[in-house]
C-alpha positions as CSV (number, residue, x, y, z in Angstrom):
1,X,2.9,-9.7,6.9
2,X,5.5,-9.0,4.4
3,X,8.6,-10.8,4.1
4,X,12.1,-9.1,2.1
5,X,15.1,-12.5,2.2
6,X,18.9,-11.3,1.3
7,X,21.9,-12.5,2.0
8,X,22.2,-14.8,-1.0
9,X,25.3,-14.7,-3.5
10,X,28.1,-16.9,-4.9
11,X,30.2,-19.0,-2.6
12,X,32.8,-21.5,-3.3
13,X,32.3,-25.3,-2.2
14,X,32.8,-25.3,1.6
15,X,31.9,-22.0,2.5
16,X,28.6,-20.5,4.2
17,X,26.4,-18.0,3.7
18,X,23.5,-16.6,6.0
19,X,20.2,-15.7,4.6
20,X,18.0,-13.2,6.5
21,X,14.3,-12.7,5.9
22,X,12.7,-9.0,7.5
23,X,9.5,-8.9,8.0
24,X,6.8,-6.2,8.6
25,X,4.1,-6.0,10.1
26,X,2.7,-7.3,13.7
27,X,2.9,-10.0,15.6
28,X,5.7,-11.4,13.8
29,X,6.4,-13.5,17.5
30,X,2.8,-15.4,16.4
31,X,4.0,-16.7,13.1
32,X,5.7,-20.1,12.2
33,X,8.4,-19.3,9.9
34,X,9.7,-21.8,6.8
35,X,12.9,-21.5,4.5
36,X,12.1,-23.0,1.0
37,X,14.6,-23.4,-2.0
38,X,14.3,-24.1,-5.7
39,X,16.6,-25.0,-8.1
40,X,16.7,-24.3,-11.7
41,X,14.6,-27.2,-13.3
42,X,13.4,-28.4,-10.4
43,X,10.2,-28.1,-7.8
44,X,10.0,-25.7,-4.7
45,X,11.7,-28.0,-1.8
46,X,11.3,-27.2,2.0
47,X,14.4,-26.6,3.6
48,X,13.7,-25.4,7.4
49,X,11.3,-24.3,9.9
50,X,11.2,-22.1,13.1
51,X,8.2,-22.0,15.1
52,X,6.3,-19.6,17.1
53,X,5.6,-21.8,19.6
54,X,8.8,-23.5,21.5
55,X,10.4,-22.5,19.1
56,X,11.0,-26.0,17.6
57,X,13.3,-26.5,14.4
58,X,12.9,-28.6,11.5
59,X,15.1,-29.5,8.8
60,X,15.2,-31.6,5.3
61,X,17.4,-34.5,5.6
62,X,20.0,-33.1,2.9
63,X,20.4,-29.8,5.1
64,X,20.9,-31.3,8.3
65,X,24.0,-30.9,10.6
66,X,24.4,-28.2,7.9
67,X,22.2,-25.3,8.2
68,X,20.6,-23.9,11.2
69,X,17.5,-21.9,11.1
70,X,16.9,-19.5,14.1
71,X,14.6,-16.3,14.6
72,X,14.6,-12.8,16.1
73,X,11.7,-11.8,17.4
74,X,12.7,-8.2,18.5
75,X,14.0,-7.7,15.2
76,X,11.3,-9.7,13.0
77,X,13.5,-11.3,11.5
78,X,14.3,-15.0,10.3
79,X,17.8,-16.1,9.9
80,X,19.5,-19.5,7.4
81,X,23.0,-20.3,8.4
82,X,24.4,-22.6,5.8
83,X,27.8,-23.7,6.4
84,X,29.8,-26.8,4.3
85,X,27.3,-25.6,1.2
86,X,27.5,-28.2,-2.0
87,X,26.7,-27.4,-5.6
88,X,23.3,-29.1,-4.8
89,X,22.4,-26.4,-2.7
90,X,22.1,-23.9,-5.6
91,X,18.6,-22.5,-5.9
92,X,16.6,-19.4,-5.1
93,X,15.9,-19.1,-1.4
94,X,12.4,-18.2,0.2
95,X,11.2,-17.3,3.3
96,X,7.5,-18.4,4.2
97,X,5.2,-17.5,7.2
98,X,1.9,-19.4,8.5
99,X,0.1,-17.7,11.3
100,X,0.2,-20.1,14.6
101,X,-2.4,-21.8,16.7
102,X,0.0,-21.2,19.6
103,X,1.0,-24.7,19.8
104,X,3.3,-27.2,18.1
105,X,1.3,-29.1,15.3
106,X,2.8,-32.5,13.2
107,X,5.8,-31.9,11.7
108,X,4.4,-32.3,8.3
109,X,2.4,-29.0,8.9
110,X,5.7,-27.1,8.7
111,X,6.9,-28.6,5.9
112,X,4.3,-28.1,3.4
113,X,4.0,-25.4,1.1
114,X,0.3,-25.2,0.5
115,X,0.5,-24.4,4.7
116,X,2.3,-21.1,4.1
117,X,0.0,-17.8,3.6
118,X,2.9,-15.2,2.9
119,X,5.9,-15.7,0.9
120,X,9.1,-13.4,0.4
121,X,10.4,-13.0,-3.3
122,X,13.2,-15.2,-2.8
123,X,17.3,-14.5,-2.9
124,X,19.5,-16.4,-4.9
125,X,22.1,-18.8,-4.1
126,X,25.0,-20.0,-5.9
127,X,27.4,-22.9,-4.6
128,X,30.6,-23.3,-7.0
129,X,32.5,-26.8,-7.3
């Protein structure tokens, strides 16, 4: 599968965004779907999960009550709605995609990197104080 994220752009303190990720190929319903972020300087954090299964979502501490992930199957796509964003939420965006078993796995599964097979190539994000 290959994943294309947009959306990303410069926003003022407060204000929201909404990153989409498109991706091709089949069975797009069968894949558990991740939002990473990295900031300049810094490592490659998890941000959200969707998965196939469910779905069930998954969120880093500093995002929750924030952003919402959700998916659309019929349109193989992945959404990130990120209201009340914070100059910390600055980085480049990626969408990830691991191939499910069917069923819902430990929650650390979703939120490690190495667990991801296809990655997008990313969509910047920039949160002004």
């Amino acid at each position: 599968v290959q994943l294309q994220a947009s959306g990303g752009g410069l926003v003022q303190a407060g204000g929201s965004l909404r990153l989409s990720c498109a991706a091709s190929g089949r069975s797009f319903s069968s894949y558990d779907l991740g939002w990473f972020r990295q900031a300049p300087g810094k490592e490659r954090e998890f941000v959200a999960a969707v998965t196939s299964a469910g779905p069930s979502t998954f969120y880093a501490d500093s995002v929750k009550g924030r952003f919402d992930i959700s998916r659309d199957n019929a349109k193989n796509t992945v959404y990130l709605q990120m209201d009340s964003l914070k100059p910390e939420d600055t980085a480049g965006y990626y969408c990830a995609a691991q191939f499910s078993p069917g069923y819902l796995r430990a929650p650390s599964s979703y939120r490690r990197q190495s667990a991801y097979n296809y990655w997008g190539q990313g969509t910047l994000v920039t949160v002004s104080s």
